[in-house]
Backbone of each chain as nested JSON, in Angstrom:
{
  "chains": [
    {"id": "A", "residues": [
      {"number": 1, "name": "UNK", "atoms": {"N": [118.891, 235.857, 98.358], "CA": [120.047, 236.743, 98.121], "C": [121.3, 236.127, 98.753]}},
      {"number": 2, "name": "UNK", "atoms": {"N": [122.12, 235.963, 97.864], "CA": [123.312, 235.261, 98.085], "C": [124.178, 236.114, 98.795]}},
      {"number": 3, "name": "UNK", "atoms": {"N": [124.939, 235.936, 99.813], "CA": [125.577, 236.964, 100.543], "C": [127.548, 236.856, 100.136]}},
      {"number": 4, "name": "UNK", "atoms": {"N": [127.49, 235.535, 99.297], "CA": [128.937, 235.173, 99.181], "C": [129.186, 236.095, 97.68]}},
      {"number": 5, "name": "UNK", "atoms": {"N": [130.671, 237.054, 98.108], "CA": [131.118, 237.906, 97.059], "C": [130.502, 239.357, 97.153]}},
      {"number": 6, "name": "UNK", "atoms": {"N": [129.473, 239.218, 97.645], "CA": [128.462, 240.674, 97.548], "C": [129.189, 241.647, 98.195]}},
      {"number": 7, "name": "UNK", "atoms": {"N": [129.143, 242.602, 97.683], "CA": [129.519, 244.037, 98.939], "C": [128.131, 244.047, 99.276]}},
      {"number": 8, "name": "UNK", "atoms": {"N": [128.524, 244.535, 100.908], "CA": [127.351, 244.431, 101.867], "C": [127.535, 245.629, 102.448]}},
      {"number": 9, "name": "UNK", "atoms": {"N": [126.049, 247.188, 102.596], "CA": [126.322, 247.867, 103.45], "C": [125.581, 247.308, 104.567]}},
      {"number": 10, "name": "UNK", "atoms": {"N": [126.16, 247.733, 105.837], "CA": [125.721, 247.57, 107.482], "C": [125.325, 248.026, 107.882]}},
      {"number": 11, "name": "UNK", "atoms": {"N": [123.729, 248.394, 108.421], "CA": [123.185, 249.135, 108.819], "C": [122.237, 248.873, 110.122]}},
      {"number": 12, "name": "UNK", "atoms": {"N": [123.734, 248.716, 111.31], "CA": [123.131, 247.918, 112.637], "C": [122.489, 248.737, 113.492]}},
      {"number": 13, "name": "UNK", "atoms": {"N": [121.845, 248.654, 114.686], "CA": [121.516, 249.749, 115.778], "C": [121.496, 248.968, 117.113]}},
      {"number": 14, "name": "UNK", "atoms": {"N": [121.929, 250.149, 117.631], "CA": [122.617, 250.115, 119.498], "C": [121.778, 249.426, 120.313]}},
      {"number": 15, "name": "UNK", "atoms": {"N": [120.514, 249.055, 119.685], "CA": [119.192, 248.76, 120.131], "C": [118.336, 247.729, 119.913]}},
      {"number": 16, "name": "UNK", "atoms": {"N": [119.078, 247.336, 118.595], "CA": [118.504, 246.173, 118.28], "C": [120.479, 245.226, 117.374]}},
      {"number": 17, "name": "UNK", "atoms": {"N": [120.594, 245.073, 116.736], "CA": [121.467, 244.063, 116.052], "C": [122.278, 245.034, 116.08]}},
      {"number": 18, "name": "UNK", "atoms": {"N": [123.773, 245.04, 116.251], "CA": [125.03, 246.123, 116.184], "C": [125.698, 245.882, 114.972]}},
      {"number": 19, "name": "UNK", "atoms": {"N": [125.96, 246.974, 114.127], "CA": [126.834, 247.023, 112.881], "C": [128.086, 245.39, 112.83]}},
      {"number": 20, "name": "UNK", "atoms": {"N": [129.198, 245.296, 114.097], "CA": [130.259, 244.8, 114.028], "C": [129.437, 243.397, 113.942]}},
      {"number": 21, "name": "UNK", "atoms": {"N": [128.365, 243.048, 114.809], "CA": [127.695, 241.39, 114.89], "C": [127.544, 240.995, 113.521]}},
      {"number": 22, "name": "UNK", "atoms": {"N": [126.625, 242.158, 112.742], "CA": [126.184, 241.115, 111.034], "C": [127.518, 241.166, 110.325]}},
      {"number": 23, "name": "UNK", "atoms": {"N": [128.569, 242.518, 110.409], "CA": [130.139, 242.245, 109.676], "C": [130.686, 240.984, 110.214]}},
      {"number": 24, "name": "UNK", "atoms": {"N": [130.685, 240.328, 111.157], "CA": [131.364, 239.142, 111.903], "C": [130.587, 237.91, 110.993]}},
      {"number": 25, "name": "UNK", "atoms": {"N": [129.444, 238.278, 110.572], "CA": [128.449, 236.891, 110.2], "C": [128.669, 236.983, 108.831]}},
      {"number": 26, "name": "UNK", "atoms": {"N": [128.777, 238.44, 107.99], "CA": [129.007, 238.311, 106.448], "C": [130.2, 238.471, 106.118]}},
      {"number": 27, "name": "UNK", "atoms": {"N": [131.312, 238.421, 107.462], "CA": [132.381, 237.771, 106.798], "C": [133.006, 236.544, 106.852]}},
      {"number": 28, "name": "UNK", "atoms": {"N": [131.545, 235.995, 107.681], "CA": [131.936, 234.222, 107.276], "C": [131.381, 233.664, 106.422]}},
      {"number": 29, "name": "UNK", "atoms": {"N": [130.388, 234.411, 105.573], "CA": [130.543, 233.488, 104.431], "C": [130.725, 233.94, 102.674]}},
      {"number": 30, "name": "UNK", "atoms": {"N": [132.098, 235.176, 103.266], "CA": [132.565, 235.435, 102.082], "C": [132.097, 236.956, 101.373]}},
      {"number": 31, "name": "UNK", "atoms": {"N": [131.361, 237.472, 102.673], "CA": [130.854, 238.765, 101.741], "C": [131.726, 239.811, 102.262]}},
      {"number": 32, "name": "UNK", "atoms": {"N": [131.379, 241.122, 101.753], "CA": [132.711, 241.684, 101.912], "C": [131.673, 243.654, 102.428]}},
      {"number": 33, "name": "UNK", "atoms": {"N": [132.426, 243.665, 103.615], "CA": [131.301, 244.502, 104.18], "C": [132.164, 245.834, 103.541]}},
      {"number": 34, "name": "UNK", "atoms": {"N": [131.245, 246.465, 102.919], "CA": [131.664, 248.306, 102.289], "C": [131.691, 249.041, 103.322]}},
      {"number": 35, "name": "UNK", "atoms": {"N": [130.384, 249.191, 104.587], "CA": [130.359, 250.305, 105.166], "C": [129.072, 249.309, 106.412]}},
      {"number": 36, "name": "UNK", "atoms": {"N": [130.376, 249.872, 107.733], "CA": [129.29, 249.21, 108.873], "C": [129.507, 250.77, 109.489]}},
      {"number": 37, "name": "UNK", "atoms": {"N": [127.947, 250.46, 110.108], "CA": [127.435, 251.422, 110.826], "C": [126.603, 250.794, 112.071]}},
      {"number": 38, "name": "UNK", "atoms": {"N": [126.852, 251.72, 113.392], "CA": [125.595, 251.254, 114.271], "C": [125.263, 252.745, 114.726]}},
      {"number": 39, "name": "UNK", "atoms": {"N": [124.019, 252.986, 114.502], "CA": [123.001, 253.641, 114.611], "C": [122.877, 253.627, 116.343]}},
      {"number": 40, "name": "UNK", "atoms": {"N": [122.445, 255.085, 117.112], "CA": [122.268, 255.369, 118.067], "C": [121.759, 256.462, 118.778]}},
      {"number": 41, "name": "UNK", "atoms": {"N": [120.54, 256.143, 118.684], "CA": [120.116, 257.149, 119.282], "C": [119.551, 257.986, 120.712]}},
      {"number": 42, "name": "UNK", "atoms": {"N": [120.176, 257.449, 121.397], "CA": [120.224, 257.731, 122.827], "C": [121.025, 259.383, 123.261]}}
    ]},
    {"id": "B", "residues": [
      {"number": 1, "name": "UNK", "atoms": {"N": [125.596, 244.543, 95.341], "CA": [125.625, 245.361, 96.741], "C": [124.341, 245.315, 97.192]}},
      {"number": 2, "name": "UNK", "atoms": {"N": [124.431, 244.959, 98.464], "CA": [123.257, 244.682, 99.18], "C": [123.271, 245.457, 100.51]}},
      {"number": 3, "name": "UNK", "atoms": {"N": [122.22, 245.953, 101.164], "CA": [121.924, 246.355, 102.423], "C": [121.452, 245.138, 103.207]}},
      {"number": 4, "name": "UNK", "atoms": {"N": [122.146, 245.3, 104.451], "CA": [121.204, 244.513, 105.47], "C": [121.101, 245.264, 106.738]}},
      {"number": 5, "name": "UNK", "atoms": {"N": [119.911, 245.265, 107.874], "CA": [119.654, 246.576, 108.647], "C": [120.03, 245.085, 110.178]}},
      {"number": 6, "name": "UNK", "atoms": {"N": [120.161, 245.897, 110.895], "CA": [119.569, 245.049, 111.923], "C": [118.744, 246.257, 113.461]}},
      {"number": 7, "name": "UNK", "atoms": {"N": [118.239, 246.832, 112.727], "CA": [116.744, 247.718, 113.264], "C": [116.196, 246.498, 114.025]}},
      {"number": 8, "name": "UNK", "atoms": {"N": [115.82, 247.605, 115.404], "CA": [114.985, 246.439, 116.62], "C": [113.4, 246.716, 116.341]}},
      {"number": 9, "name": "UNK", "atoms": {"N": [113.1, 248.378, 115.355], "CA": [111.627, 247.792, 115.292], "C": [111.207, 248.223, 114.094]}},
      {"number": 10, "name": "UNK", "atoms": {"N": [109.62, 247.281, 113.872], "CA": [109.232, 247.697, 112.066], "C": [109.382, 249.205, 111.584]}},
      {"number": 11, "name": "UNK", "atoms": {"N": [109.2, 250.342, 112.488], "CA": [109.114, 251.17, 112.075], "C": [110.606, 251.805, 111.192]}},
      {"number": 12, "name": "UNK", "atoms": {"N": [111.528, 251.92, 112.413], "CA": [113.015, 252.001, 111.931], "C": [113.358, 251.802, 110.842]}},
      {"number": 13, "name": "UNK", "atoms": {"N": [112.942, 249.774, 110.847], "CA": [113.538, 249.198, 109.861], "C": [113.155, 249.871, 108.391]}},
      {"number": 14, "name": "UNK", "atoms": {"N": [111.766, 250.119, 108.669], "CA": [110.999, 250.063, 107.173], "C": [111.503, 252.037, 106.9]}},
      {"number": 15, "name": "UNK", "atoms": {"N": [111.955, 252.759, 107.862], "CA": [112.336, 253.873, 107.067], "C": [114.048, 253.494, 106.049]}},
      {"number": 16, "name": "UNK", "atoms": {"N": [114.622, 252.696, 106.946], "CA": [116.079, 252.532, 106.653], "C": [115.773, 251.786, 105.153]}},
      {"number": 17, "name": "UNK", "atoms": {"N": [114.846, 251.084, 105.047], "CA": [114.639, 249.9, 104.304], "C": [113.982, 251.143, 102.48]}},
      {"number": 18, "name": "UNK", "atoms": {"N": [113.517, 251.994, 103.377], "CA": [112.704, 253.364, 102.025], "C": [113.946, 254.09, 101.869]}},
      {"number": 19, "name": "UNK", "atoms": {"N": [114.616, 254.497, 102.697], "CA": [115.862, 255.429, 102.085], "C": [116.398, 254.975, 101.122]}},
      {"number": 20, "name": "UNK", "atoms": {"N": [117.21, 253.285, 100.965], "CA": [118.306, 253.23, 100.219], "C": [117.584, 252.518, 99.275]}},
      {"number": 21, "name": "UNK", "atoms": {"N": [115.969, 252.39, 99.084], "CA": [115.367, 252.128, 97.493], "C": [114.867, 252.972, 97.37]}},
      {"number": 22, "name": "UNK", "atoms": {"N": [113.933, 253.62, 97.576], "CA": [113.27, 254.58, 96.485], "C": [113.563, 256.152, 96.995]}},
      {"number": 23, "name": "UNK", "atoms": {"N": [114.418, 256.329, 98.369], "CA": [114.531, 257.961, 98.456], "C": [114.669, 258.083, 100.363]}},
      {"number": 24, "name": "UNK", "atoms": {"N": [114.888, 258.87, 100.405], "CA": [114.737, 259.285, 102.495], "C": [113.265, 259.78, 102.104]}},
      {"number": 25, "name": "UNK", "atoms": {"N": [111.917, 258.766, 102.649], "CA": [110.779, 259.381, 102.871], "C": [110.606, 260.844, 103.502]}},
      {"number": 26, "name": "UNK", "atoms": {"N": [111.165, 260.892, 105.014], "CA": [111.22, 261.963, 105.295], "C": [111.755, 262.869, 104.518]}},
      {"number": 27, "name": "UNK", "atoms": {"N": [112.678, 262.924, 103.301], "CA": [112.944, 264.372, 102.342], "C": [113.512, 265.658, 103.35]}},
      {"number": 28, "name": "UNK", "atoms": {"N": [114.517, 265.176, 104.717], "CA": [115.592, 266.09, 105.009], "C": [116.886, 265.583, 104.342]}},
      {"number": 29, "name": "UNK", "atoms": {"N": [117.469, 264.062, 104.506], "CA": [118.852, 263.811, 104.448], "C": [119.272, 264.095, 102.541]}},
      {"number": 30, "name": "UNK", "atoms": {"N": [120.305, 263.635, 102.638], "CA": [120.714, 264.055, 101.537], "C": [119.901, 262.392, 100.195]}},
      {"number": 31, "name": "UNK", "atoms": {"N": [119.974, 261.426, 101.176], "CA": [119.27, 260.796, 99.707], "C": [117.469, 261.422, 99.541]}},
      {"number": 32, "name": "UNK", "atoms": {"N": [117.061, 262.097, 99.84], "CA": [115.893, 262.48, 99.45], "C": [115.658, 263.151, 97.909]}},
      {"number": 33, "name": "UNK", "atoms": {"N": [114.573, 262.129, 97.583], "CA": [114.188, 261.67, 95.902], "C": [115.488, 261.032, 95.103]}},
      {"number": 34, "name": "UNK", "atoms": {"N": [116.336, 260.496, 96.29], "CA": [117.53, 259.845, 95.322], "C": [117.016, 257.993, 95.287]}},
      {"number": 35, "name": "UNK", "atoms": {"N": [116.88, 257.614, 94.212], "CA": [115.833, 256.106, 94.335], "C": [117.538, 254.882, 94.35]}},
      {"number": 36, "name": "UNK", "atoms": {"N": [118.281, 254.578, 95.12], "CA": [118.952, 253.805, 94.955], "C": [118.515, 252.542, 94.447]}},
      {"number": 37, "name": "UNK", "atoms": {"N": [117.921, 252.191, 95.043], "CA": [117.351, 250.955, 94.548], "C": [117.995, 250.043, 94.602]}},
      {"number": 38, "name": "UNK", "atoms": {"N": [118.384, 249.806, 96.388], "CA": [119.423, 248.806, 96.233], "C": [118.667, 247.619, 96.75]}},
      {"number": 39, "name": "UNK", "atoms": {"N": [118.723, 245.779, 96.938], "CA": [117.952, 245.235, 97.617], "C": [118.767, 245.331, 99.095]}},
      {"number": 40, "name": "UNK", "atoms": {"N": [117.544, 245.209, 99.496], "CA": [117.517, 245.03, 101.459], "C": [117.001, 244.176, 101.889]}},
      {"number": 41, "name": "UNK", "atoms": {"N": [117.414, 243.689, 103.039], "CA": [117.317, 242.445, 104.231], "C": [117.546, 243.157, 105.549]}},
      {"number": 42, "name": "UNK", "atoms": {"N": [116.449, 242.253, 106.569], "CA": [117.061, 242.746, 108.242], "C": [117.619, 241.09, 108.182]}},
      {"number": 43, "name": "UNK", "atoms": {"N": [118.767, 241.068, 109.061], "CA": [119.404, 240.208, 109.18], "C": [119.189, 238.857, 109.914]}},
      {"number": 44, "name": "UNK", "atoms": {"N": [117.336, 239.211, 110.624], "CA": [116.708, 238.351, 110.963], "C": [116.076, 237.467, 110.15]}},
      {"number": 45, "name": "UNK", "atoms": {"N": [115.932, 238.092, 108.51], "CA": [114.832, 237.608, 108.24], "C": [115.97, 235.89, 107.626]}},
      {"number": 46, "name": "UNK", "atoms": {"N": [114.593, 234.684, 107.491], "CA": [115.169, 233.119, 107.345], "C": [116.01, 233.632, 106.022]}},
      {"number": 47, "name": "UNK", "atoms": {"N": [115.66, 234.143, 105.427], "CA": [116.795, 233.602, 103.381], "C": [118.204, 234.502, 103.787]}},
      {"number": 48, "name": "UNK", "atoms": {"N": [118.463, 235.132, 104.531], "CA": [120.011, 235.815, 105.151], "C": [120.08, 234.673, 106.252]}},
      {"number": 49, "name": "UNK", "atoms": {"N": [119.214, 234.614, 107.624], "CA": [120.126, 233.819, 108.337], "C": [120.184, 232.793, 107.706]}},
      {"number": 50, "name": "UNK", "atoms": {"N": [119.633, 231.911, 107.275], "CA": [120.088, 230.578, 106.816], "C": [121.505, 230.314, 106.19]}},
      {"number": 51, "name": "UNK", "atoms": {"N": [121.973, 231.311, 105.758], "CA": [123.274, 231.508, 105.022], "C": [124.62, 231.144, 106.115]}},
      {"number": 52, "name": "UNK", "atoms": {"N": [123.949, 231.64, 107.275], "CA": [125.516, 231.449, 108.693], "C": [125.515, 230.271, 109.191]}},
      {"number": 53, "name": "UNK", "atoms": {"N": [125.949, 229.973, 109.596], "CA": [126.687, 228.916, 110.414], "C": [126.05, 229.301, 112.015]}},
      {"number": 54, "name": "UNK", "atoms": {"N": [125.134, 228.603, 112.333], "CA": [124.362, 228.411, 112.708], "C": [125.048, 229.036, 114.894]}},
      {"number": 55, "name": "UNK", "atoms": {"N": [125.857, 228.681, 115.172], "CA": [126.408, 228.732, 116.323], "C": [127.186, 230.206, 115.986]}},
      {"number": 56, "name": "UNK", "atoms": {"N": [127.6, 230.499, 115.102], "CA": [128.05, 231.876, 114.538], "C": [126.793, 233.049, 114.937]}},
      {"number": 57, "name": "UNK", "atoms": {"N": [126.089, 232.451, 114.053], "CA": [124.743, 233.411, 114.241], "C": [124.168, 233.977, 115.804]}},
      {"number": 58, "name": "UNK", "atoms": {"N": [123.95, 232.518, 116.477], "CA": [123.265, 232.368, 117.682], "C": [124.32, 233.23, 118.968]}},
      {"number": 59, "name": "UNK", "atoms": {"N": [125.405, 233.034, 118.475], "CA": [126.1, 233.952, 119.434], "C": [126.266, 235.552, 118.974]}},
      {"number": 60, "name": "UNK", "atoms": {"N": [126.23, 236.23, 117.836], "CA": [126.206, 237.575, 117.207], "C": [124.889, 237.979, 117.858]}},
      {"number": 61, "name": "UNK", "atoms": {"N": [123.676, 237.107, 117.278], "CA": [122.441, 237.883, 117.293], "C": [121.296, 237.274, 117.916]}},
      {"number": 62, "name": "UNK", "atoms": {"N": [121.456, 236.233, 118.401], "CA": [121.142, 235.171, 119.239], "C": [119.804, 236.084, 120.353]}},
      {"number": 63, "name": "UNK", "atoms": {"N": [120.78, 236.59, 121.249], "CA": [119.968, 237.448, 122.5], "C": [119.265, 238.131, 121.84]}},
      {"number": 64, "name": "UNK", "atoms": {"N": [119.53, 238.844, 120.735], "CA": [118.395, 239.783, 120.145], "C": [117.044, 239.363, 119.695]}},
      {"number": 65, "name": "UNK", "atoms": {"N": [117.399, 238.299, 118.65], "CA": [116.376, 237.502, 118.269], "C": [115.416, 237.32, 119.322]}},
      {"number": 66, "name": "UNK", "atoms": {"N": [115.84, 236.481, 120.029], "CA": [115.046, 236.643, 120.829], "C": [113.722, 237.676, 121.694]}},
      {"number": 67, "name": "UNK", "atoms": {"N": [114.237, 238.694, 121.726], "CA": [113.636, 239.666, 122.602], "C": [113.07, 240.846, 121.156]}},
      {"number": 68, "name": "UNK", "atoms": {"N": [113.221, 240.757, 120.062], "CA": [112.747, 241.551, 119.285], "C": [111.331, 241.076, 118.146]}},
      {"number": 69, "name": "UNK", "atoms": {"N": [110.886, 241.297, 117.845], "CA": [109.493, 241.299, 117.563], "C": [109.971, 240.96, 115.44]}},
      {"number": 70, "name": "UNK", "atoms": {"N": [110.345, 239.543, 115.551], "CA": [110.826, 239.118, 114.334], "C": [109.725, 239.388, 112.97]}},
      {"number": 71, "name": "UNK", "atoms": {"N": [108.768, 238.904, 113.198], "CA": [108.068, 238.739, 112.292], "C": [107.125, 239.935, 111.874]}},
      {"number": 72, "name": "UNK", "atoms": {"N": [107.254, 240.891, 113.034], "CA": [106.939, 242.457, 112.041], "C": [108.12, 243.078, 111.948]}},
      {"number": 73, "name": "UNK", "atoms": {"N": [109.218, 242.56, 111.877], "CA": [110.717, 243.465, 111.779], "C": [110.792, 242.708, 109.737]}},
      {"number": 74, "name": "UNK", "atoms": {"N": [110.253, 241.518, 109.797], "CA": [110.54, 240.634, 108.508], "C": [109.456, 241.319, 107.398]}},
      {"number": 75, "name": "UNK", "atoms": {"N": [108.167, 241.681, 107.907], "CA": [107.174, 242.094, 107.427], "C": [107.218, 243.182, 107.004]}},
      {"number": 76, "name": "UNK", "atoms": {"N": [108.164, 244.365, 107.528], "CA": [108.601, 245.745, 107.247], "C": [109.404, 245.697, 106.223]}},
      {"number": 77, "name": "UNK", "atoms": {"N": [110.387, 245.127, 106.075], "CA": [111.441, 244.772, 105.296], "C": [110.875, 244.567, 103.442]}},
      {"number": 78, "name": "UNK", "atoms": {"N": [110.245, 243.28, 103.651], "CA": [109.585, 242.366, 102.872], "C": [108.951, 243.35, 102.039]}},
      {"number": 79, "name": "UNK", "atoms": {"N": [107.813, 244.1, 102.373], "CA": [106.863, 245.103, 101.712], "C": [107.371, 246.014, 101.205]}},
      {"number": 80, "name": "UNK", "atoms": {"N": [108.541, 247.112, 101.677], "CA": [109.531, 247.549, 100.826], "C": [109.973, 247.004, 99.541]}},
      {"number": 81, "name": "UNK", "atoms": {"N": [110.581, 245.694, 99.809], "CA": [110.894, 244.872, 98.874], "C": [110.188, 244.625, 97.597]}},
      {"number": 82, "name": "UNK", "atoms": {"N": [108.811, 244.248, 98.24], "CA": [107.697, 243.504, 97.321], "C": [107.558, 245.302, 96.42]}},
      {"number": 83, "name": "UNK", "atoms": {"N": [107.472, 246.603, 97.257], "CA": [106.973, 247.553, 96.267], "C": [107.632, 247.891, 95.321]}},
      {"number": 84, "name": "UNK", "atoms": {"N": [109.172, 247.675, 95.336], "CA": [109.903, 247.526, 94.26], "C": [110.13, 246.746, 93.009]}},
      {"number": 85, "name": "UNK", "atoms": {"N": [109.576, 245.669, 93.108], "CA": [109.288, 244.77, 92.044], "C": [108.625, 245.11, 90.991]}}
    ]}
  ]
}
Protein backbone atom coordinates (compact mmCIF):
# COMPACT_ATOMS: atom_id res chain seq x y z
CA UNK A 1 0.00 0.00 0.00
CA UNK A 2 1.37 3.02 -1.38
CA UNK A 3 1.17 5.82 1.10
CA UNK A 4 2.15 8.69 -1.57
CA UNK A 5 -1.21 10.83 -2.49
CA UNK A 6 -3.45 8.64 -0.23
CA UNK A 7 -5.65 10.30 2.37
CA UNK A 8 -4.60 8.67 5.49
CA UNK A 9 -6.83 8.32 8.69
CA UNK A 10 -4.59 8.32 12.11
CA UNK A 11 -5.36 6.23 14.50
CA UNK A 12 -2.41 6.62 17.19
CA UNK A 13 -2.50 5.74 21.07
CA UNK A 14 -0.94 7.44 24.21
CA UNK A 15 0.45 4.01 24.76
CA UNK A 16 1.76 2.74 22.07
CA UNK A 17 2.57 5.04 18.57
CA UNK A 18 0.96 8.81 18.99
CA UNK A 19 -1.41 10.18 16.25
CA UNK A 20 1.19 13.44 15.50
CA UNK A 21 4.50 10.65 15.09
CA UNK A 22 2.79 8.54 11.95
CA UNK A 23 1.25 12.34 10.57
CA UNK A 24 5.08 13.51 10.74
CA UNK A 25 6.11 10.12 8.77
CA UNK A 26 3.03 10.26 6.14
CA UNK A 27 3.77 13.56 5.52
CA UNK A 28 7.08 12.76 4.31
CA UNK A 29 6.26 10.87 1.79
CA UNK A 30 3.47 12.73 0.33
CA UNK A 31 0.36 11.40 1.97
CA UNK A 32 -2.04 13.60 3.16
CA UNK A 33 -3.40 12.91 6.73
CA UNK A 34 -7.63 13.44 6.88
CA UNK A 35 -7.98 12.84 10.55
CA UNK A 36 -5.22 12.23 13.40
CA UNK A 37 -6.23 10.98 16.49
CA UNK A 38 -4.43 9.69 19.71
CA UNK A 39 -6.41 7.49 21.66
CA UNK A 40 -6.22 7.51 25.59
CA UNK A 41 -7.22 5.80 27.90
CA UNK A 42 -5.97 6.53 31.19
CA UNK B 1 -8.00 6.30 1.89
CA UNK B 2 -6.27 4.27 4.10
CA UNK B 3 -6.16 3.67 7.94
CA UNK B 4 -3.07 3.21 9.80
CA UNK B 5 -3.33 2.43 13.81
CA UNK B 6 -0.38 2.67 15.89
CA UNK B 7 -2.12 0.43 18.87
CA UNK B 8 0.60 -0.94 21.46
CA UNK B 9 -1.33 -4.27 21.63
CA UNK B 10 -2.92 -7.13 19.29
CA UNK B 11 -5.93 -6.82 20.99
CA UNK B 12 -6.61 -2.92 20.51
CA UNK B 13 -5.18 -3.06 17.29
CA UNK B 14 -7.34 -5.86 15.90
CA UNK B 15 -10.66 -4.11 17.39
CA UNK B 16 -9.59 -0.66 15.66
CA UNK B 17 -8.52 -2.75 12.67
CA UNK B 18 -12.71 -4.58 12.76
CA UNK B 19 -14.38 -1.23 13.20
CA UNK B 20 -13.32 0.62 10.07
CA UNK B 21 -13.80 -2.82 7.78
CA UNK B 22 -16.49 -4.73 8.50
CA UNK B 23 -18.42 -2.78 11.57
CA UNK B 24 -17.56 -1.80 15.62
CA UNK B 25 -17.57 -5.61 16.76
CA UNK B 26 -18.60 -4.49 19.98
CA UNK B 27 -22.10 -2.96 18.29
CA UNK B 28 -22.19 0.25 20.88
CA UNK B 29 -20.40 3.09 18.67
CA UNK B 30 -22.00 4.49 15.94
CA UNK B 31 -20.12 2.40 13.09
CA UNK B 32 -21.80 -0.75 14.33
CA UNK B 33 -22.91 -3.06 11.24
CA UNK B 34 -21.51 -0.10 9.22
CA UNK B 35 -18.81 -2.37 6.90
CA UNK B 36 -16.41 0.51 5.72
CA UNK B 37 -14.19 -1.47 4.31
CA UNK B 38 -11.42 0.56 4.31
CA UNK B 39 -7.68 -1.10 4.06
CA UNK B 40 -5.61 -0.96 7.33
CA UNK B 41 -2.00 -1.04 8.50
CA UNK B 42 -0.28 -0.64 12.12
CA UNK B 43 2.45 1.49 11.25
CA UNK B 44 4.87 -1.10 12.40
CA UNK B 45 4.11 -3.45 10.08
CA UNK B 46 7.57 -3.80 7.09
CA UNK B 47 5.24 -2.76 3.61
CA UNK B 48 4.29 0.94 5.57
CA UNK B 49 7.60 1.30 7.31
CA UNK B 50 9.66 0.63 4.46
CA UNK B 51 8.06 3.59 2.75
CA UNK B 52 10.00 6.35 5.43
CA UNK B 53 13.08 7.46 5.45
CA UNK B 54 14.59 5.47 7.62
CA UNK B 55 16.16 8.07 10.47
CA UNK B 56 12.60 9.79 10.14
CA UNK B 57 11.02 6.69 11.26
CA UNK B 58 13.59 5.64 13.99
CA UNK B 59 13.16 8.88 15.70
CA UNK B 60 8.92 9.08 15.52
CA UNK B 61 8.58 5.44 16.47
CA UNK B 62 11.86 4.14 17.08
CA UNK B 63 11.47 3.77 21.19
CA UNK B 64 8.23 2.14 20.61
CA UNK B 65 9.22 -0.40 18.30
CA UNK B 66 11.19 -1.42 20.33
CA UNK B 67 9.41 -2.16 23.58
CA UNK B 68 6.10 -3.31 21.82
CA UNK B 69 5.37 -6.80 20.86
CA UNK B 70 5.70 -6.26 16.79
CA UNK B 71 4.94 -9.32 15.40
CA UNK B 72 1.55 -10.02 17.19
CA UNK B 73 0.66 -6.23 16.72
CA UNK B 74 1.49 -7.25 12.59
CA UNK B 75 -0.41 -10.54 13.03
CA UNK B 76 -3.63 -8.73 14.35
CA UNK B 77 -3.67 -6.36 11.67
CA UNK B 78 -2.83 -8.84 8.80
CA UNK B 79 -5.86 -11.36 9.65
CA UNK B 80 -8.35 -8.58 9.55
CA UNK B 81 -6.95 -7.87 6.33
CA UNK B 82 -6.63 -11.41 4.97
CA UNK B 83 -10.69 -11.80 6.15
CA UNK B 84 -11.57 -9.24 3.86
CA UNK B 85 -10.30 -10.51 0.76
Amino acid sequence: MDLKGKNVIIVGERDGVPGPAIETLVKSVGGTPALVQTQCFV
Amino acid sequence: MVVILGSPTAESAEIYARTVTEGDPSWVGPLAGIALKLPVYHILEPEIKSQFDQEIYNEQVGIMESVLDTDDLIEAVNKVRREQQ
